[in-house]
C-alpha positions in Angstrom: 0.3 7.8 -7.5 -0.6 5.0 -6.2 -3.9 4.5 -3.5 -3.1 1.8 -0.7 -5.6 -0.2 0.4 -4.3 -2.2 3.2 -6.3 -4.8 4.4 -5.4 -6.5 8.1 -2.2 -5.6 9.9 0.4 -3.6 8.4 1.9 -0.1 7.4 3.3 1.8 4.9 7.4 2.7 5.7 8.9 6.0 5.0 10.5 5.0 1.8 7.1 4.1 0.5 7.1 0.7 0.3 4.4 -1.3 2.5 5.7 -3.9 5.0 2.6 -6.3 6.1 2.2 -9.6 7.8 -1.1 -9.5 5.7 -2.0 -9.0 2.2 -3.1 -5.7 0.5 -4.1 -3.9 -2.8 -2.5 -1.8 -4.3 -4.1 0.6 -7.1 -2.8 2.9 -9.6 -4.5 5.9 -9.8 -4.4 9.2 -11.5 -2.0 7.4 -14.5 0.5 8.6 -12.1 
């Protein structure tokens, strides 16, 4: 899976992608 770590403005949409007017990270996790 995959931990999101959203930094300013934004969200995560229900097909699991992550709309932002900012940037984030994005970290695998679990080798998932």
């Amino acid at each position: 899976g995959f931990e999101l770590r959203k930094q300013g403005k934004g969200r995560i949409a229900v097909d699991g992608w992550i709309e932002t007017d900012d940037w984030f990270q994005a970290i695998q996790i679990n080798g998932a």
